[in-house]
C-alpha positions as CSV (number, residue, x, y, z in Angstrom):
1,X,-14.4,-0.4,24.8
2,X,-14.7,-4.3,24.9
3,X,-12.1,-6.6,24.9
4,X,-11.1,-10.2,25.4
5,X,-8.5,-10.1,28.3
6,X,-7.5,-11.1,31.7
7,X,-5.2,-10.1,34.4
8,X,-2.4,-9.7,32.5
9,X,-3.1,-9.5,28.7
10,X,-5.4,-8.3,26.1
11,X,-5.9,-9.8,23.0
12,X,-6.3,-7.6,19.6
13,X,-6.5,-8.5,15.9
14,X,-4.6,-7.8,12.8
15,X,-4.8,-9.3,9.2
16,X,-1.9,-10.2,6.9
17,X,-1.1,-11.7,3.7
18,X,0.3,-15.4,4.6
19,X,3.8,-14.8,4.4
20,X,3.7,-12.2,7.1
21,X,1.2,-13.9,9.2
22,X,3.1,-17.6,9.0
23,X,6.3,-16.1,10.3
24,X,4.6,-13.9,12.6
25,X,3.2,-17.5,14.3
26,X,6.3,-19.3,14.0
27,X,8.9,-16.3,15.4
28,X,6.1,-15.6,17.9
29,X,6.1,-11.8,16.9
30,X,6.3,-9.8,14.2
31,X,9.5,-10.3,11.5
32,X,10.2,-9.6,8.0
33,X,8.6,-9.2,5.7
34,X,6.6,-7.0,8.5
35,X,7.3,-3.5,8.3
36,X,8.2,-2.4,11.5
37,X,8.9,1.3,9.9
38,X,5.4,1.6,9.4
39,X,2.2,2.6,11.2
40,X,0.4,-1.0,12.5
41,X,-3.0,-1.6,13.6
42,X,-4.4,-3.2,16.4
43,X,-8.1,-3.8,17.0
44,X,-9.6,-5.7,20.2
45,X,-12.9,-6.5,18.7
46,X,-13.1,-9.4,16.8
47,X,-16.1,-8.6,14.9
48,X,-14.3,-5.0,13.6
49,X,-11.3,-6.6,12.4
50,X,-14.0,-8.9,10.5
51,X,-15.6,-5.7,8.9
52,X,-12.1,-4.5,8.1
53,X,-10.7,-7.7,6.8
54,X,-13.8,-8.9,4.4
55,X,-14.1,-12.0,7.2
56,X,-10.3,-12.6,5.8
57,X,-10.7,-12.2,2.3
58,X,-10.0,-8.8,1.7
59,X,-6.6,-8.9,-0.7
60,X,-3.7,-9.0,1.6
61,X,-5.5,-9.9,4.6
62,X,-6.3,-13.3,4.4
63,X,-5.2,-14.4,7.3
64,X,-6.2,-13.1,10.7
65,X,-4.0,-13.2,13.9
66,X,-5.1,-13.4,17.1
67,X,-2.2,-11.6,19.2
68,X,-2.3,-11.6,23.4
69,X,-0.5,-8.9,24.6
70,X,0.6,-7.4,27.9
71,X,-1.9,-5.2,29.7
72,X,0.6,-2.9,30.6
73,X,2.0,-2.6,26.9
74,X,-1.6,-1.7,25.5
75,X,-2.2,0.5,28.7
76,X,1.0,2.3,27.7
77,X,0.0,2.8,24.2
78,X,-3.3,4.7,24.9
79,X,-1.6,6.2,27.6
80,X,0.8,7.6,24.9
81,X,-1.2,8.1,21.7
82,X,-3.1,11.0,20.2
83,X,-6.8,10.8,18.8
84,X,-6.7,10.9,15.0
85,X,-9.1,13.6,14.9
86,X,-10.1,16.7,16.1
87,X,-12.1,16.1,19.3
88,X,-13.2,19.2,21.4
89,X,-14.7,17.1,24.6
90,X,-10.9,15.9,24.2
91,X,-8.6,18.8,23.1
92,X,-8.5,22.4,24.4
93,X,-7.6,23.3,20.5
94,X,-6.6,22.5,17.7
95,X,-3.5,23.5,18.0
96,X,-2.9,21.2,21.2
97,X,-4.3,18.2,19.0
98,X,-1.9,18.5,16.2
99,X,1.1,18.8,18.2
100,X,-0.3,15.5,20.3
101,X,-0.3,14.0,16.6
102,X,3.7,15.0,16.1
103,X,4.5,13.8,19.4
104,X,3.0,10.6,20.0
105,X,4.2,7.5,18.3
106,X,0.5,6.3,18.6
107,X,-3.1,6.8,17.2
108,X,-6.3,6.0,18.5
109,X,-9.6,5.9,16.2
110,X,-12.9,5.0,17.4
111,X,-15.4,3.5,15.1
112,X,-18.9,1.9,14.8
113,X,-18.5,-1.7,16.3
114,X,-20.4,-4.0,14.3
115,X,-22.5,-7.0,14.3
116,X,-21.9,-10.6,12.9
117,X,-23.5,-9.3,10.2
118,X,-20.9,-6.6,10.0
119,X,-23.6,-4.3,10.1
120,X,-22.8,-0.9,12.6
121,X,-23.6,-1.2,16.0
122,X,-24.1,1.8,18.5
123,X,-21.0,0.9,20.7
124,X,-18.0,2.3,19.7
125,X,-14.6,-0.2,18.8
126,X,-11.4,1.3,18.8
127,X,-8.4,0.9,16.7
128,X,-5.1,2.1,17.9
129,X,-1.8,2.3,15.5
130,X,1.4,1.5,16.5
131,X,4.3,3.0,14.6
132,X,8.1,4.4,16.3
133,X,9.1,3.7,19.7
134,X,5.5,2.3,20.6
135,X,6.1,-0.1,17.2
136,X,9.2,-1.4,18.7
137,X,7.9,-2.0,22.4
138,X,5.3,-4.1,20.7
139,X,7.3,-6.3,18.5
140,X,10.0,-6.5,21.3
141,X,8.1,-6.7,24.6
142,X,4.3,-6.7,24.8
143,X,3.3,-9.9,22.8
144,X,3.0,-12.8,24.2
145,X,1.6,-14.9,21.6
146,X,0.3,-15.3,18.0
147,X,-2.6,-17.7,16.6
148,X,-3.7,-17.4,13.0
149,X,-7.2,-17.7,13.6
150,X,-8.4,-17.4,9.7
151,X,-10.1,-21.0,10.0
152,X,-12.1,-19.8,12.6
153,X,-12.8,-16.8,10.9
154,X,-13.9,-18.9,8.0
155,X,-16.1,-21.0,9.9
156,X,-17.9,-18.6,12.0
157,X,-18.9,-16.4,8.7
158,X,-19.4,-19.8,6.9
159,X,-22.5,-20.3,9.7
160,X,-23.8,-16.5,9.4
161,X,-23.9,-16.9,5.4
162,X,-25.5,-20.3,6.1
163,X,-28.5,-18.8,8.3
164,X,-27.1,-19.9,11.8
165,X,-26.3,-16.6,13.3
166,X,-26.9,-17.7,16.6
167,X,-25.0,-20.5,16.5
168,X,-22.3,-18.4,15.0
169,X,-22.3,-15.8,17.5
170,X,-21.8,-17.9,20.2
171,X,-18.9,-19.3,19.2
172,X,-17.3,-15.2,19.0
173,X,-14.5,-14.4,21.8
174,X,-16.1,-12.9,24.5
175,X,-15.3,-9.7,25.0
176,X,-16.2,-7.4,27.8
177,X,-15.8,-3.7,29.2
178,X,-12.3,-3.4,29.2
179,X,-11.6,-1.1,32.6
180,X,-9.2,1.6,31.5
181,X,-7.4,4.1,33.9
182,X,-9.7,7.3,34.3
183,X,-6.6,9.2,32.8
184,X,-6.1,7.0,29.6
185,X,-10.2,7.1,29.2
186,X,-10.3,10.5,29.1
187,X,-7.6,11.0,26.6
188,X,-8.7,8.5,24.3
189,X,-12.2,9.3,25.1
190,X,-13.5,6.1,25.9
191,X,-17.5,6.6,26.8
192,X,-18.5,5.0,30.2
């Protein structure tokens, strides 16, 4: 998994119509119209949360945040969640697995990471959702700060479209392996 961090914090993504993503920046986390009674997503690489948001034009994400949250919140997260599926290098059964999916107020998906063309990559990205008592921690204790970053977003895909690709990923965060605990690797099943 790669990541934009440092000692303390991790930042991930999320995308948001702009009434939720203005108060968001304003209050500095997450208040209504957010719906903290439902499953959230976080995403740590940019270029997924690209992909998933249309490069913020997909309807009711047309703004992108850039949240920086505490290390030890997002640690606590994978260190509490279930995989959304079925993974036998992971689970003894399938039985075990679904319980883990009752139990745990978080999910972890892994999917293709992708280019600045959005095209799949080999490495894997991972998304992890937030919902119940691991909802609550977030809203109330892990972040440490918003920025709508949609401009960005609009420039950097402007310059891809526009044939300078390079150029374009350049300007990307830089995100690197993100060192997870052996014990929170192997029950996400991070590779490496």
């Amino acid at each position: 998994m790669r990541a934009l961090y440092n000692e303390s914090s991790i930042t991930v993504y999320q995308a948001y119509p702009k009434e939720i993503a203005q108060r968001a920046v304003k209050a500095g986390t997450f208040v209504a119209p957010f719906k903290s009674d439902r499953m959230t997503w976080i995403k740590p690489s940019f270029l997924w949360m690209m992909y998933r948001s249309g490069w913020a034009t997909k309807p009711n994400q047309e703004h992108v945040l850039s949240i920086e949250i505490a290390r030890a919140g997002f640690e606590w997260a994978l260190s509490h969640s279930s995989l959304s599926h079925f993974d036998p290098t992971v689970h003894t059964d399938v039985a075990t697995w679904r319980r883990g999916l009752t139990e745990s107020p978080v999910r972890v998906q892994w999917d293709p990471d992708r280019s600045v063309f959005l095209d799949p990559r080999p490495e894997r990205a991972i998304q992890v959702g937030l919902s119940g008592e691991a909802m609550e921690r977030y809203i109330r204790d892990w972040v440490i700060g918003i920025t709508d970053v949609t401009e960005f977003v609009h420039s950097v895909h402007c310059d891809t479209r526009q044939g300078r690709a390079d150029g374009a990923m350049r300007r990307l965060p830089v995100e690197r392996y993100y060192p997870l605990p052996e014990e929170i690797r192997e029950k996400v099943g991070a590779d490496g």
